[in-house]
C-alpha positions in Angstrom: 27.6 -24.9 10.1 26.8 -27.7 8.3 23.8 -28.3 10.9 22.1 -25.0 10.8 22.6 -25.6 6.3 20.4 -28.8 7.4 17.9 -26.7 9.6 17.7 -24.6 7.0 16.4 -27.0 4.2 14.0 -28.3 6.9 12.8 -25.5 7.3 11.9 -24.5 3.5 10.4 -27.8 3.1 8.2 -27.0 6.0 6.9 -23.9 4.5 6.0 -25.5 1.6 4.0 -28.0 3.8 2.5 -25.5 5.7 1.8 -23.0 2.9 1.3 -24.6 0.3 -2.3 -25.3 0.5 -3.2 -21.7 1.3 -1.3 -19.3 -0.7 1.8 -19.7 -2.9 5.2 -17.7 -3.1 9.3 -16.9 -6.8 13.3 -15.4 -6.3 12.5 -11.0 -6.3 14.1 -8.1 -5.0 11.5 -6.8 -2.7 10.2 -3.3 -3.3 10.5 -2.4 0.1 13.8 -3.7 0.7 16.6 -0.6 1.4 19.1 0.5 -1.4 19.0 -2.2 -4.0 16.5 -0.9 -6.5 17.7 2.7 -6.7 20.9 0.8 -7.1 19.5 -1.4 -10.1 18.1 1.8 -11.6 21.2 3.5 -11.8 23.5 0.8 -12.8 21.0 0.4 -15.8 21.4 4.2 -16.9 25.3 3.4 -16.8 25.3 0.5 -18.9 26.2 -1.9 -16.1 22.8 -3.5 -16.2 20.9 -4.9 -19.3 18.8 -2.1 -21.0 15.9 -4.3 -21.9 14.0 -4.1 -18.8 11.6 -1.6 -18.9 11.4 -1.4 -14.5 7.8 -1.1 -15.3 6.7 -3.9 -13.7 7.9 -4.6 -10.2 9.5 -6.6 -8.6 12.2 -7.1 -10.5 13.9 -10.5 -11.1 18.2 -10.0 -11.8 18.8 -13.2 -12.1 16.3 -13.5 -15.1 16.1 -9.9 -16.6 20.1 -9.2 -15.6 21.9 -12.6 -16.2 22.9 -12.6 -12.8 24.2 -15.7 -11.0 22.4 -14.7 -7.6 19.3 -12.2 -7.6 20.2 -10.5 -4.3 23.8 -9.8 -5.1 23.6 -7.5 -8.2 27.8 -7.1 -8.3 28.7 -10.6 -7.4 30.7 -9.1 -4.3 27.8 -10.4 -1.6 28.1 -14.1 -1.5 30.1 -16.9 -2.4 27.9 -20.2 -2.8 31.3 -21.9 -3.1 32.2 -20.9 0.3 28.6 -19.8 2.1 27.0 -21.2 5.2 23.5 -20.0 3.9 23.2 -19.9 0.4 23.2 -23.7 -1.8 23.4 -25.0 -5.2 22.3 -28.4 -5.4 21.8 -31.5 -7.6 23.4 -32.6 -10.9 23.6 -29.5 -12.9 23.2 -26.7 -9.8 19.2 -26.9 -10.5 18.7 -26.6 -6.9 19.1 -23.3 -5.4 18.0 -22.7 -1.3 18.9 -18.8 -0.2 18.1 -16.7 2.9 16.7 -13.9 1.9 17.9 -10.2 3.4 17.1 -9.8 6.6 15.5 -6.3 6.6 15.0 -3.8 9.6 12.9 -0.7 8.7 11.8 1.7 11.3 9.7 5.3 10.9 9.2 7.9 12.9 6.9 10.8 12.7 6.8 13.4 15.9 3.6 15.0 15.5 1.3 13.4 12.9 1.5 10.8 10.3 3.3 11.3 6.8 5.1 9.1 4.5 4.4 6.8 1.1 5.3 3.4 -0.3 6.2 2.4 2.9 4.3 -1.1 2.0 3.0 -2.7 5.5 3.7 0.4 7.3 0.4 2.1 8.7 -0.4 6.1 9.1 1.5 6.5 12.5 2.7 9.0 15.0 5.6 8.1 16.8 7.4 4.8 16.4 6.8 2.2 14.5 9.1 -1.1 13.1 8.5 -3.6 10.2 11.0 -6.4 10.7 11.4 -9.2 7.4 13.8 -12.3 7.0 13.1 -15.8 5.1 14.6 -18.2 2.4 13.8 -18.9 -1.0 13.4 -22.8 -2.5 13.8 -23.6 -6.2 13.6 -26.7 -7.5 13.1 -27.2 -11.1 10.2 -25.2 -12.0 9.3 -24.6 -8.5 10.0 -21.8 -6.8 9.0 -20.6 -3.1 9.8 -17.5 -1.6 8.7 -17.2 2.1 9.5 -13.7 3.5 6.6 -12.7 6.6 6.7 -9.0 7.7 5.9 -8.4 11.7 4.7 -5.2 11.8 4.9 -2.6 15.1 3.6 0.5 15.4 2.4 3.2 18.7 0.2 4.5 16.9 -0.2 7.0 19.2 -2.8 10.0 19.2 -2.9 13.1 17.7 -4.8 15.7 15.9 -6.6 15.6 13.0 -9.6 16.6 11.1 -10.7 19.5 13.1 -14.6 19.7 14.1 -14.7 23.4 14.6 -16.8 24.1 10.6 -19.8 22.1 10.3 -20.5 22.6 6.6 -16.3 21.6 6.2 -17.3 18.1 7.8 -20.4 17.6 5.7 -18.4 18.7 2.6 -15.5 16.3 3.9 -17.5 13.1 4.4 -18.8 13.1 1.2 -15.2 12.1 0.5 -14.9 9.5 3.5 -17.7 8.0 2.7 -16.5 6.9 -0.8 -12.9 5.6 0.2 -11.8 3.5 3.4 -8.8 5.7 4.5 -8.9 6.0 8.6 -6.4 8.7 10.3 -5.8 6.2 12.7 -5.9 2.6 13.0 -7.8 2.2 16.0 -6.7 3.5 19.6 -3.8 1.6 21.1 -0.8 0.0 19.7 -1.3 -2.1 16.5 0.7 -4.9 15.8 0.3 -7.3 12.4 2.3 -11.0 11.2 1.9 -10.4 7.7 2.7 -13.2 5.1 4.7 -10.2 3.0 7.1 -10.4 0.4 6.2 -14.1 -0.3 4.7 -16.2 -3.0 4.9 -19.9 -4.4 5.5 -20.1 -8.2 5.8 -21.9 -11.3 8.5 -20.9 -14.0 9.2 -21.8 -17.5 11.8 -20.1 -19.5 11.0 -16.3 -18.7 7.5 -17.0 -17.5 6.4 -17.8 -14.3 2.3 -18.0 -12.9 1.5 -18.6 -9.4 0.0 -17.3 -6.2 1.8 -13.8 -4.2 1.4 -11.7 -1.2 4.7 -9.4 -2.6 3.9 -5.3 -2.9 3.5 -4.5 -6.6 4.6 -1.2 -8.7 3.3 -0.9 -12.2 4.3 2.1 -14.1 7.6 3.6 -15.1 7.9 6.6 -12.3 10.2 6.5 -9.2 8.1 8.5 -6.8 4.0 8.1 -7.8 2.6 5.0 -9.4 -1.1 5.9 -10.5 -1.9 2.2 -10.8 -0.3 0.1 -8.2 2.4 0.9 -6.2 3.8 -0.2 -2.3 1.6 2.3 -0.4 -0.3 -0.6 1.1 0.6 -3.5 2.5 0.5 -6.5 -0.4 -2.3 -8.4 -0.7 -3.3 -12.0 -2.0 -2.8 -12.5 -5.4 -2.9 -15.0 -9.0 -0.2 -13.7 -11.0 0.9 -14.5 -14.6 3.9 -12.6 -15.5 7.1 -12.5 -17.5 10.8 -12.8 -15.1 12.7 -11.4 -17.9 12.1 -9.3 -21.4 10.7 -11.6 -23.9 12.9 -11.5 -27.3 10.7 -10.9 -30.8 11.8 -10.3 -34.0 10.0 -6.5 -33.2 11.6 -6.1 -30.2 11.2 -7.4 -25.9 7.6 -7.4 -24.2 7.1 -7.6 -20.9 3.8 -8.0 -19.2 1.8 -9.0 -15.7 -1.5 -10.1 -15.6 -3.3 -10.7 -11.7 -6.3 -11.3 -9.8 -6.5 -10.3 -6.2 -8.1 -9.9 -3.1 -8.4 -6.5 -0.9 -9.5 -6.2 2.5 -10.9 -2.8 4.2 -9.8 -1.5 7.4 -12.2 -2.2 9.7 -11.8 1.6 11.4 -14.0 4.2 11.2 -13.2 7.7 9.6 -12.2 10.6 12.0 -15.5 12.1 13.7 -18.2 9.0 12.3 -20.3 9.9 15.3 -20.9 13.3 14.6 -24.7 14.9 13.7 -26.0 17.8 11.8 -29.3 18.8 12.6 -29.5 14.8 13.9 -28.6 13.7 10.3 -25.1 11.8 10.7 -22.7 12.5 8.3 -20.9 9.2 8.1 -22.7 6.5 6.0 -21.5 2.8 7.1 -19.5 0.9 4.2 -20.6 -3.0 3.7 -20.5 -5.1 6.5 -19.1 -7.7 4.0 -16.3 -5.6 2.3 -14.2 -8.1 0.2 -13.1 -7.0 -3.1 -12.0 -8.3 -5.9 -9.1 -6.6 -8.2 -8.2 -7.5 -11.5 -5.5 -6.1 -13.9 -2.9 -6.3 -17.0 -0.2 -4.6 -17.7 2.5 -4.8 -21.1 5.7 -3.2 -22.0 6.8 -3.0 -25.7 10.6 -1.9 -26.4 10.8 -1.8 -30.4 13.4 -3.2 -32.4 14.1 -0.1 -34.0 13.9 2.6 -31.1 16.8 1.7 -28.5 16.1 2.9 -24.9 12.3 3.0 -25.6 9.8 1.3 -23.8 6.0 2.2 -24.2 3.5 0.4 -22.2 -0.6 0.0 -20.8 -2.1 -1.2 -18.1 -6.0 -1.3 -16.8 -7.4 -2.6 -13.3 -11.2 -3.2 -12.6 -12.0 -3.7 -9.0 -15.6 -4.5 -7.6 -17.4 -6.3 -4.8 -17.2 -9.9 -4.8 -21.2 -10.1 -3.9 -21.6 -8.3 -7.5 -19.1 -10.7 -9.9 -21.6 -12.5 -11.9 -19.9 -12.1 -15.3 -16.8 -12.8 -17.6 -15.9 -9.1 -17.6 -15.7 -8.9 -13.7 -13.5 -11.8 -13.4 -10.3 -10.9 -16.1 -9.5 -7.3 -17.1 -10.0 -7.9 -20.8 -14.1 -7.0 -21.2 -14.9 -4.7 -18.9 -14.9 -1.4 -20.9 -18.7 -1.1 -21.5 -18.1 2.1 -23.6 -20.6 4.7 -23.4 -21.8 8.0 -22.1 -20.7 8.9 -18.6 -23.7 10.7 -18.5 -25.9 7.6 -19.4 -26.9 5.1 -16.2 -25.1 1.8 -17.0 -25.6 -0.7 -13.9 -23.1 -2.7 -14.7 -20.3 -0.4 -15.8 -21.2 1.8 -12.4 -20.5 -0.8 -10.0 -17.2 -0.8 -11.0 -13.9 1.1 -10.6 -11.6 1.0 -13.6 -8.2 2.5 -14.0 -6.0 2.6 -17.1 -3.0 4.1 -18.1 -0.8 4.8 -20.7 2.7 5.0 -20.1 6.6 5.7 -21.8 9.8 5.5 -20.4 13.4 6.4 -22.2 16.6 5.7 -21.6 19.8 6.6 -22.9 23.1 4.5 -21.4 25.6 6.4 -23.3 24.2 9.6 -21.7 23.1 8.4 -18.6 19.6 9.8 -18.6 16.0 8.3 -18.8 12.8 10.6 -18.9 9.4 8.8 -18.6 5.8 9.5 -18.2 2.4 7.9 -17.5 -1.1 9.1 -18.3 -4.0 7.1 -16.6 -7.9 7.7 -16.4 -10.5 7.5 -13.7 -12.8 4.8 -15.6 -11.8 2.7 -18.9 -15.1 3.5 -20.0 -14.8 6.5 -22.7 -15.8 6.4 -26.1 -12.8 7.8 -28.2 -14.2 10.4 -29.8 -15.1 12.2 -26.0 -11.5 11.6 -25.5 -10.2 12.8 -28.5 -12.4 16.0 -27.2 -12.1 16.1 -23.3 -8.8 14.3 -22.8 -8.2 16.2 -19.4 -11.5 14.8 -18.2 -11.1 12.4 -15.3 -7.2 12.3 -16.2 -4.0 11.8 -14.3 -0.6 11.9 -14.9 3.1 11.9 -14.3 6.1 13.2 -15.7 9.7 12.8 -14.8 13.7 12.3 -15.7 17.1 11.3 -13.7 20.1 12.5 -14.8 23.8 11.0 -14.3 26.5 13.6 -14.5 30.3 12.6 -14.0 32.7 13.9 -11.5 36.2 14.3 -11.5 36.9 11.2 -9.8 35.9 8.0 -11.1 32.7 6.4 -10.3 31.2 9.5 -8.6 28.0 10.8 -10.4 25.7 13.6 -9.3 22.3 12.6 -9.7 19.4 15.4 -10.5 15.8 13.9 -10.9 12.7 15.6 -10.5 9.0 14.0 -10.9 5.5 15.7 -11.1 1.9 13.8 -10.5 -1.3 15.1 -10.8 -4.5 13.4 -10.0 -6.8 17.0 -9.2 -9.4 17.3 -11.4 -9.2 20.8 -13.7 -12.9 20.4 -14.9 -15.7 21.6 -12.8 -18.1 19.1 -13.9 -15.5 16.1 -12.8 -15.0 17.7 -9.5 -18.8 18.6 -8.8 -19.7 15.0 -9.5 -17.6 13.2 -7.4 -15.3 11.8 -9.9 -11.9 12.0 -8.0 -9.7 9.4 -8.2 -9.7 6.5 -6.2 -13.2 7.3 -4.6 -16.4 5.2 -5.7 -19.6 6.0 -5.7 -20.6 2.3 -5.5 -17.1 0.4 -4.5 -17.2 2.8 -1.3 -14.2 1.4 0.0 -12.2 3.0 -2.7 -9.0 1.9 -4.4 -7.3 1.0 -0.7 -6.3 -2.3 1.0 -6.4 -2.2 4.7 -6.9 1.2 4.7 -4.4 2.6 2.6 -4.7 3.7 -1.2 -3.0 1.5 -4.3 -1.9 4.5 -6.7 -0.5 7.8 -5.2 0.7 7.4 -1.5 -0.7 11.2 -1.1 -4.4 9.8 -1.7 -6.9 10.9 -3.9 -6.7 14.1 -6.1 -3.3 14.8 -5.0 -0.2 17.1 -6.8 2.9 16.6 -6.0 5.9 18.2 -7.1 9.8 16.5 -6.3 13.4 17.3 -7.1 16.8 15.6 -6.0 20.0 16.7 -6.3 22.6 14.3 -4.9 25.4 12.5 -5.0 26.6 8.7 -5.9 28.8 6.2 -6.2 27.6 2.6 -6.8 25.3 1.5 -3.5 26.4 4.7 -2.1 24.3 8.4 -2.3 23.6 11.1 -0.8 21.0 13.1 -1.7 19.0 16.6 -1.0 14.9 16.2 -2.0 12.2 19.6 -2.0 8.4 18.0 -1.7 5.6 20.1 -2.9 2.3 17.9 -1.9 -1.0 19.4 -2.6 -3.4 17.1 -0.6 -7.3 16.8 -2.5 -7.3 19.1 -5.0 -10.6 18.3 -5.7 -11.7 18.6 -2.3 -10.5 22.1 -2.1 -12.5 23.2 -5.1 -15.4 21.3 -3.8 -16.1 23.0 -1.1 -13.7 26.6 -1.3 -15.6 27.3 -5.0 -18.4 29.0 -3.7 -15.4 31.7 -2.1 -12.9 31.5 -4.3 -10.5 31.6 -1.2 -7.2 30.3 -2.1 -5.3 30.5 1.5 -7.0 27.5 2.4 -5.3 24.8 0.4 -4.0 22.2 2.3 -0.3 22.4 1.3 3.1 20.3 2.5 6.3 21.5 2.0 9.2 18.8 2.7 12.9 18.9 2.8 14.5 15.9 3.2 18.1 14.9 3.7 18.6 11.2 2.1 21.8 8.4 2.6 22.0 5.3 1.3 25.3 3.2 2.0 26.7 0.0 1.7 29.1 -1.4 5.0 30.0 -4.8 3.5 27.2 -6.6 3.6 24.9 -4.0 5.3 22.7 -1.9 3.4 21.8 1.1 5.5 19.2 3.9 4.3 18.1 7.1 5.7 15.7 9.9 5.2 15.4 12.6 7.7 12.5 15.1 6.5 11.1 18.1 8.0 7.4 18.5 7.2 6.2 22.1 7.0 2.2 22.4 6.4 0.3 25.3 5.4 -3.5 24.9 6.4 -3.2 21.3 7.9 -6.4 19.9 6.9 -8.0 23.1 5.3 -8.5 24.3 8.4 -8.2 28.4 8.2 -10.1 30.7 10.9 -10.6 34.4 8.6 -10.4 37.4 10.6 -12.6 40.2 9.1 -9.9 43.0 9.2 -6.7 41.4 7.9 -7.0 39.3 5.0 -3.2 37.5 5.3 -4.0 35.3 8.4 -1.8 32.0 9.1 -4.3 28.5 8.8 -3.3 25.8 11.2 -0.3 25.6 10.1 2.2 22.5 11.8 5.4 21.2 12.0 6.5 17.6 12.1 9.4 15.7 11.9 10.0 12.2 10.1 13.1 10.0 10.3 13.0 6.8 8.5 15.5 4.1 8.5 15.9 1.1 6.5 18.8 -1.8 7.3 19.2 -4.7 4.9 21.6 -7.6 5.9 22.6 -9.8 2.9 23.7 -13.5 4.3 27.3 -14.4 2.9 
């Protein structure tokens, strides 16, 4: 044992000699990693868990924000450094601290076509595919390094998707794709991706830490739908300057996260990119050169004099690297350029901005928290066309959990529910294109590799979800209803001139969820049954009966996570 303890520091000296120079890595719970942060979440409505932290701002950091010995094991019933063949305190005064992270198994399945969000590295995919994540974590004095790769494996296999049989539907449709870099399918064979994942090399100081990350991000205070950043997408490359913990004031704890990034496009073309109408092609080729740049802030206030209040903002601007040439395209502070929508600004329009305002509340001694989060499409606005219009270019989320005793002790039943809306309800907005997450200009949209930032669901989505379940610390088991609306804006776009309502493109999703703890194994599970209305708009009408079934499909999604925490 006491060899592989010695491979072990080896090895973590290695990585930072190998990685060092390229990218840099600090101690998290992973977003993507099975049970723990629904666990955190509801440990904090209970009062087991320090009520400062705002879980605005993920990941999370326990050992900072919760006082906790080890990060990883929240209840101190994981590991023993005392007695463990993986886990060290070293030096003097225990300064040291080498880990192995969770070794993480999660697996998807979908039968027919893809579905599925905040997945992180996991791709749209029929069939199987397997993300499989291990590593240690360094800290040294104020250096920290976190070095957690992701191997990613999916079939990818084929199926059906936009239909071709409506001209007009297509030429409405790529108006859409060609604003936004969101392929159906990554390419035509099986796709298989090292990724540098939940990793990043850091610098900390009392609760503040700066350095260099590839780990997913979630800003906002919802469970389901981040408008801002979420884990849709794989993570991407990233400065960050953050807080590890709620920062004490004589008005009460801040919390905030500032970064500058790096986002890659897909490299795969949208569904049907060789098609013609009357010899005009409908698919309009993105930059050859398509890196981005992505910048963004975010803060958390709790007052003093409000307990269980948290109120918070954050902004992004994102842009072509080949069009930064000033102070405003670099950090997220002076980029508003507040004027008329309606007014040509160059430099504002080669931009996409998001920012949002956000709550969330909590109450321990009742076990409840009820939050929201309303974002715009473009930071630009004067206030006095807010003041007027606020519903212009608008999106938003609303939700609450509840924790409700049971007879015997320790059992809760959980009921949550959560509503986002990014659809447009002005006809102007939708008529001009100004759906979120598509660009006129930034035409690869607000995705990274392919995949969107904000709402897994993609751009003018609603979605509508309840939970009714039942838990007992790591342990739940849960009943979810899914209402997604897919493009809202889409629909309106091209259905106005009919007014035809059966074509809305419409998902409705049961899903049967368990999460469980087995000593050290974290198993989760969530086994949903996909029922769409329409798939794709797609509806033939029949001129003498007017209730007539769209293309409407089945599919069926399993997904299983498996944590392994090292004693």
């Amino acid at each position: 044992m006491r060899s592989l303890d010695s491979i072990l520091k080896k090895i973590a000296v290695f990585s930072f000699l190998l990685i060092g120079p390229v990218c840099a890595f600090g101690q998290t719970v992973p977003l993507n990693t099975p049970v723990l942060e629904e666990y955190m979440r509801r440990m904090q409505l209970l009062g087991k868990l320090d009520g400062s932290s705002s879980f605005a701002i993920r990941p999370l950091y326990p050992m900072d924000a919760f006082q906790r010995y080890n990060g990883i094991d929240l209840d101190s019933t994981f590991t023993d450094f005392d007695t463990s063949t993986f886990h060290r305190k070293y030096g003097q005064d225990d300064e040291g601290t080498l880990m192995a992270m969770p070794f993480t198994y999660r697996t998807q399945f979908n039968s027919e076509y893809p579905f599925g969000l905040n997945n992180g590295a996991m791709i749209p995919n029929r069939g199987f595919q397997h993300v499989l994540s291990g590593g240690i974590y360094l800290e040294q004095g104020g250096l920290s390094i976190q070095f957690q790769p992701e191997l990613l494996i999916a079939a990818n296999r084929d199926f059906s998707g936009f239909p071709i049989e409506h001209q007009s539907t297509i030429l409405f449709y790529y108006e859409y794709m060609n604003r936004i870099d969101t392929p159906e399918r990554f390419g035509t064979s099986r796709y298989v991706r090292f990724l540098p994942g939940q990793s990043s090399i850091r610098y900390n100081l009392e609760g503040f830490s700066v350095g260099v990350s590839t780990e997913n991000l979630w800003w906002g205070p919802s469970r389901r739908n981040s408008l801002i950043l979420s884990n849709n997408a794989q993570g991407f490359m990233h400065f960050t300057a953050n807080t590890r913990k709620p920062i004490e004031t004589p008005v009460g704890h801040f919390e905030g996260q500032m970064i500058a990034g790096f986002l890659n496009g897909s490299r795969f073309l949208p569904p049907h990119a060789d098609y013609t109408i009357q010899n005009n092609p409908v698919h309009i080729p993105k930059r050859s050169v398509d890196g981005r740049y992505l910048s963004g802030i975010i803060l958390s206030y709790q007052p003093k004099w409000v307990p269980g209040l948290f109120l918070g903002y954050s902004a992004t601007n994102h842009l072509y690297r080949q069009d930064m040439d000033r102070l405003g395209d670099y950090v997220p502070f002076f980029n508003g350029q507040k004027g008329f929508s309606s007014v040509e600004n160059p430099i504002r329009d080669k931009r996409q901005q998001f920012s949002s305002g956000f709550f969330r509340w909590i109450s321990q001694e009742g076990h409840f928290e009820f939050y929201g989060e309303y974002g715009t499409n473009g930071n630009s606005r004067r206030m006095s066309e807010f003041l007027i219009t606020p519903e212009r270019n608008r999106g938003f989320t609303l939700g609450f959990s509840n924790l409700m005793p049971l007879r015997k002790e320790g059992s809760f039943l959980q009921i949550s529910a959560e509503m986002t809306q990014t659809g447009q309800t002005i006809r102007e907005s939708i008529r001009n294109l100004d759906t979120w997450y598509i660009h006129d200009h930034v035409r690869h949209g607000y995705t990274h590799n392919g995949q969107v930032l904000g709402v897994g669901y993609g751009p003018a989505a609603n979605v509508n979800w309840i939970e009714i379940g039942w838990v007992k610390d790591f342990n739940r088991i849960a009943f979810h209803f899914e209402r997604i609306v897919y493009n809202n804006d889409f629909y309106y776009f091209r259905y106005e001139a009919s007014k035809d309502w059966r074509n809305k493109y419409v998902d409705l999703v049961p899903s049967l969820v368990a999460d469980w703890r087995f000593g050290n194994l974290l198993v989760h599970g969530n086994f949903q049954y996909v029922n769409t209305l329409n798939y794709m708009w797609f509806l033939e009408n029949q001129p003498d009966q007017y209730f007539v079934p769209g293309l409407d499909r089945k599919n069926f999604v399993a997904t299983l996570g498996v944590s392994y925490i090292l004693k």
